[in-house]
N, C-alpha and C positions, 0 to 999 in steps of 0.2 A: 504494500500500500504506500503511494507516494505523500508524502507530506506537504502544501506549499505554503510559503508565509509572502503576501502582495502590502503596498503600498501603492496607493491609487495617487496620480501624480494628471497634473492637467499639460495636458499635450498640443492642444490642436483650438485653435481659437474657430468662432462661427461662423466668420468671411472665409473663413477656410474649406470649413465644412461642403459651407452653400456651394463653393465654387468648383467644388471635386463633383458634385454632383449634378450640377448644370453642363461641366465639362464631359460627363459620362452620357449622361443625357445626348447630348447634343454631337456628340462619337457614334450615340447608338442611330439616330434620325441619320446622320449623312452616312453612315455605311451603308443604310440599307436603301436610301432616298438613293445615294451613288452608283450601286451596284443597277440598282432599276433604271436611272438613265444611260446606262453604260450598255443594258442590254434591256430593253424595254421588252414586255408584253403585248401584246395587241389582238389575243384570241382570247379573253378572259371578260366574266361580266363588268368587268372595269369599266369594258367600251361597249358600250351601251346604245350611245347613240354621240351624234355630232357635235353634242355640247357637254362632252365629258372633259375633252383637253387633258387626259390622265397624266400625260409626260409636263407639260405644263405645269399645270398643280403640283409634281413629284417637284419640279426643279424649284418651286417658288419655296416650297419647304426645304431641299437643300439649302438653298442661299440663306432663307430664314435662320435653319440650324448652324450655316458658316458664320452668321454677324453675330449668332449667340456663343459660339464658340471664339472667334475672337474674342469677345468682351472676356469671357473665362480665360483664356489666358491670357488678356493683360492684365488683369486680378492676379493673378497666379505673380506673375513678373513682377507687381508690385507687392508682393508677400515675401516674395527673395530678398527683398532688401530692408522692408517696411513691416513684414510678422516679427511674432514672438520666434523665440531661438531656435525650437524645434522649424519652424516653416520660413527660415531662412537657407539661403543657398550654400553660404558658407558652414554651414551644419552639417550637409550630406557631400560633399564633394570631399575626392581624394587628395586634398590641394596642402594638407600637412600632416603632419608623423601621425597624429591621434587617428584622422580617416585614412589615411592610408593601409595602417595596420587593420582598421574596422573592416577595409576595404576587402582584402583578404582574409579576415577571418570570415564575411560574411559569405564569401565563396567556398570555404570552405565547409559552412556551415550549411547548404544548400547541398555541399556533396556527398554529407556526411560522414565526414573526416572527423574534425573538430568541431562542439559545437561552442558559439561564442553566446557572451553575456549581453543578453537584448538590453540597446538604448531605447530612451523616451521619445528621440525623433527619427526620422528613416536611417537605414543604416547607409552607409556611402555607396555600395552597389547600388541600390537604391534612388540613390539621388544622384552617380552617375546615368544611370536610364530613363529618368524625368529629365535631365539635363539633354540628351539625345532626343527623346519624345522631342522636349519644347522646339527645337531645332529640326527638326522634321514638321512638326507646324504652322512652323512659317514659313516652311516651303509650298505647304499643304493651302496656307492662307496666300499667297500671292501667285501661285498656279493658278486657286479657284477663281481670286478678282482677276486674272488675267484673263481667264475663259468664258468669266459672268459680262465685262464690259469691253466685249470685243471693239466697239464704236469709242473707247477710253483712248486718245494720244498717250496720256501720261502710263498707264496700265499696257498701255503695246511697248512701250518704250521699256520699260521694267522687264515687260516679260520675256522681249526679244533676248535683252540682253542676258538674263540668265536663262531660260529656255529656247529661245532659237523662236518655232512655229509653235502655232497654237498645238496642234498636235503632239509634238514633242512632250508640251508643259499638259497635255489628256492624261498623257503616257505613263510620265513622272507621279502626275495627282493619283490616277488608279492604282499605279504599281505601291505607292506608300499607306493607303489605305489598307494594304494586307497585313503592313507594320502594324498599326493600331488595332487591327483584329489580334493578331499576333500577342500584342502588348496585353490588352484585355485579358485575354485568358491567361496567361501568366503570374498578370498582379491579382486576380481572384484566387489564382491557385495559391502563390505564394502569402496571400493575408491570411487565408483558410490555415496554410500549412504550421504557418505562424503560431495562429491561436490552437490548431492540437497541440505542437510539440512546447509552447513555453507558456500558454497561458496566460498572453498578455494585453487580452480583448482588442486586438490589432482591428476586427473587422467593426464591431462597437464603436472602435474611437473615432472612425470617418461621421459616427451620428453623436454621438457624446461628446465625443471631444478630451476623453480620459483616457488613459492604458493604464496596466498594472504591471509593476514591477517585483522581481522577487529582491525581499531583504533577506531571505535565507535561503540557500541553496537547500533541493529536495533531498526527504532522507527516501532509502527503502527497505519497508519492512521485508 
């Protein structure tokens, strides 16, 4: 019988909260709004009749869900610098000796080599791959405005110059969209994986805003 002794500790403020889940949200509406303009339907009771406009509709709800996604991550961006310690950047980044070692212990922990002692905010793996995420995003955010306002000078001009042709930046937008599918299932698995093996309401504190920490390491009977 394992023993555990926790200390509830506040982690995650409520701008925080809100903005993990608008940004999840709004991942889920453009995968699946994207995937259906990528490859529409057009045998299905969708099309009804000549004033259904179904792709229309899909695409006004992507762009809808692209301007709510920006907004979540400049929220985000302005948390890196402007949250509490846990939801700044320099907390999870491997950018000196404390995350660097976190860095790899937390790889190691995932491979079950070594397991290491959970911190209160992400571990540096962690916020190495929000740091990639964020950065894929706005790749993801100025491919989309490039392909939404074809008739834009200043938007063809951006787009050319890092994508080339519209198509190119289709290319680009779809192909990274399987990242964030990708990303998705991983960080589910890995919150879930979290709270069996340490018990640290990992999945709870995206709605609380708490984790629990051990002050004693477990015994067993």
């Amino acid at each position: 019988m394992r023993r555990y002794e926790f200390t509830k500790y506040r982690a995650f403020g409520p701008l925080y909260r809100i903005t993990h889940w608008i940004f999840a949200g709004s991942c889920l509406v453009l995968i699946f709004t994207g995937y259906y303009i990528y490859n529409p339907w057009f045998t299905t009771m969708l099309e009804t009749g000549t004033d259904d406009f179904t792709v229309a509709n899909i695409r006004f709800l992507h762009f809808a869900a692209g301007y709510i996604f920006l907004g979540a991550v400049t929220v985000r961006v302005y948390l890196w610098f402007f949250g509490n310690k846990q939801e700044r950047i320099t907390d999870a980044l491997p950018i000196n000796k404390r995350n660097l070692k976190n860095f790899w212990g937390a790889i190691l922990n995932y491979l079950y080599i070594k397991f290491h002692v959970p911190r209160l905010g992400h571990n540096a793996l962690a916020g190495t791959t929000y740091l990639v995420t964020f950065l894929l995003s706005m790749v993801m955010i100025v491919s989309g405005f490039y392909l939404m306002f074809p008739e834009s000078a200043s938007w063809q001009h951006w787009g050319l110059a890092f994508f080339g042709g519209q198509q190119n930046a289709r290319m680009v937008h779809f192909i990274i969209m399987f990242y964030f599918i990708f990303f998705a299932m991983v960080h589910i698995y890995i919150a879930i994986w979290n709270d069996v093996m340490f018990g640290e309401g990992l999945v709870s504190a995206i709605i609380s805003g708490s984790k629990f920490l051990h002050i004693k390491r477990p015994e067993v009977d």
